[in-house]
C-alpha positions in Angstrom: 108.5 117.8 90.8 109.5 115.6 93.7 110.9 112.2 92.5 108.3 110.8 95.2 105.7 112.7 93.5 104.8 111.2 90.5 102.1 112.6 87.8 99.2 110.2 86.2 98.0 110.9 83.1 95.4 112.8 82.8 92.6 111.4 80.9 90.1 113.5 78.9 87.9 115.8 80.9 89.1 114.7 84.0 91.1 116.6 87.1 94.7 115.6 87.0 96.0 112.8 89.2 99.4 112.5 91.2 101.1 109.9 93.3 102.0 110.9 96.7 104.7 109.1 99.7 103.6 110.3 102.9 105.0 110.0 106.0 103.4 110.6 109.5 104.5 110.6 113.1 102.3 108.7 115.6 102.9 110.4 119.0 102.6 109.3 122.7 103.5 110.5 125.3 105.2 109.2 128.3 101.8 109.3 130.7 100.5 107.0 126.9 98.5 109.4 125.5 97.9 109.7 121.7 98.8 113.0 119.8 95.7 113.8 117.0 94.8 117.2 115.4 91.8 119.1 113.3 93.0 120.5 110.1 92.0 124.0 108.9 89.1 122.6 107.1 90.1 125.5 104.5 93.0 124.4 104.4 92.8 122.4 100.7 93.8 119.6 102.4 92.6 115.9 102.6 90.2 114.7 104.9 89.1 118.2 106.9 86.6 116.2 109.1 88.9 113.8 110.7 91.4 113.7 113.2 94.5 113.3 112.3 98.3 112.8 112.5 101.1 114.7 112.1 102.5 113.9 108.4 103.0 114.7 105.3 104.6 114.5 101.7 107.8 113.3 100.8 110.2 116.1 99.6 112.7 115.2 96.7 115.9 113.8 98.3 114.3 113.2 101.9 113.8 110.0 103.4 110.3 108.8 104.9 112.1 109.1 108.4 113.1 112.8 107.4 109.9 113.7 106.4 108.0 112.4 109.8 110.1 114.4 111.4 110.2 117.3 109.7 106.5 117.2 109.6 106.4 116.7 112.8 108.3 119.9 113.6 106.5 122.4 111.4 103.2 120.7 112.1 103.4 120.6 115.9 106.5 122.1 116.7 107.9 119.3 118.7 111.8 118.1 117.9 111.4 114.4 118.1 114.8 112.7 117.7 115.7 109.7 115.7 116.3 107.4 118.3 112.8 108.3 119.9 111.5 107.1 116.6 110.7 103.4 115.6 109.3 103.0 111.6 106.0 100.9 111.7 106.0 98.1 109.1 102.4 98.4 107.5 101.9 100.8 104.5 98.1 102.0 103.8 96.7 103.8 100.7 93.8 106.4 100.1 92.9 108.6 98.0 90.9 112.3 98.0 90.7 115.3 96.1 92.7 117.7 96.8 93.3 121.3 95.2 96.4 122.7 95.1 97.5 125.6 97.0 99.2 128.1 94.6 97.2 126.9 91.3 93.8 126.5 92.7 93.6 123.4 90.4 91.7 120.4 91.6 93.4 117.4 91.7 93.1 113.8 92.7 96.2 112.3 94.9 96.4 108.7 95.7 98.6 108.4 99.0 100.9 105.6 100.3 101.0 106.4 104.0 104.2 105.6 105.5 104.0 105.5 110.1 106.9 106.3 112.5 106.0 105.9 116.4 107.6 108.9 118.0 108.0 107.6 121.6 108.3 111.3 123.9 110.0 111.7 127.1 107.6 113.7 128.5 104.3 113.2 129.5 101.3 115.1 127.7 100.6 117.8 129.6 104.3 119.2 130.0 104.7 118.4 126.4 104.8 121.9 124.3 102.8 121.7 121.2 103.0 124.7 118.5 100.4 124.1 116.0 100.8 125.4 112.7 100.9 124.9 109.0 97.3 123.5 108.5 96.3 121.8 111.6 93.8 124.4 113.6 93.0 122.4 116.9 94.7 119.3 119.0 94.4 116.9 121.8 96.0 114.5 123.6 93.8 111.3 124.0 94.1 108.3 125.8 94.3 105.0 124.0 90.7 103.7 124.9 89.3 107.1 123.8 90.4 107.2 120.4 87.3 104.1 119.3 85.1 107.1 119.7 86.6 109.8 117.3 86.3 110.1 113.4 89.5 109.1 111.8 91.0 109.3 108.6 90.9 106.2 107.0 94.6 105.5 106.6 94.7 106.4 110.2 91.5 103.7 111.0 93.7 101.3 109.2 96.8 101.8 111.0 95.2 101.6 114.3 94.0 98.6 113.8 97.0 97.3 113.0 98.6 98.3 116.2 95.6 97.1 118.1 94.5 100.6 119.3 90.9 99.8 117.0 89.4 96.5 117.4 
């Protein structure tokens, strides 16, 4: 177990909760266009319906930096560098059920979301994008567009902090 994952314990007759760091990349482009995706809504992850950003779990012995990045990479296939990346200094939490890929058990994780803003050279359109792992879908949207969409609510949170949301 990941020393960034930690387990709750479990109390009688209830799914089995975990603790999770999690660290996402918030895109844009150089033409200022937002990065979001659609997950595989059979996926077994969290929050199927929204839109959301690149991220994910903290591995044992990565940092939050590392982890954007590398979820960045397998995600979306992009190779964002360190010094296009700038940490965002506001945390947000959630929680969801989630069921775990190889058990099948059905879990509840609470999340500590952790933001990097991954600042590309390139504008959108001539920015290749690979989706894998559990995203299905993307788009590239432009800041006043994004008001419009369903977001996770981490993501809601954090866009309002950087004045994207009013």
């Amino acid at each position: 177990m990941s020393t960034k994952q930690k387990k709750l314990p479990r109390r009688k007759n209830s799914m089995r909760e975990i603790n999770r760091e999690i660290a996402s990349g918030i895109i844009l482009s150089k033409d200022h266009k937002l990065f979001l995706g659609r997950k595989d809504p059979h996926s077994g992850g969290v929050y199927v319906d929204c839109w959301h950003l690149p991220g994910g779990g903290v591995d044992e012995g990565e940092t939050l930096l590392q982890t954007a990045l590398r979820e960045v990479k397998e995600e979306v296939g992009l190779d964002v560098r360190e010094d296009q990346t700038e940490e965002v200094d506001f945390v947000t939490t959630g929680q969801a059920e989630k069921i775990d890929k190889t058990t099948g058990e059905k879990m509840l994780v609470h999340m500590n979301f952790h933001y990097f803003l991954m600042h590309l050279d390139t504008d959108a359109d001539n920015t290749h994008i690979t989706i894998a792992d559990d995203l299905q879908s993307y788009q590239w949207f432009d800041l006043s567009e994004i008001a419009e969409l369903k977001h996770t609510p981490p993501s809601y949170e954090i866009f309002k902090y950087l004045g994207y949301l009013s």
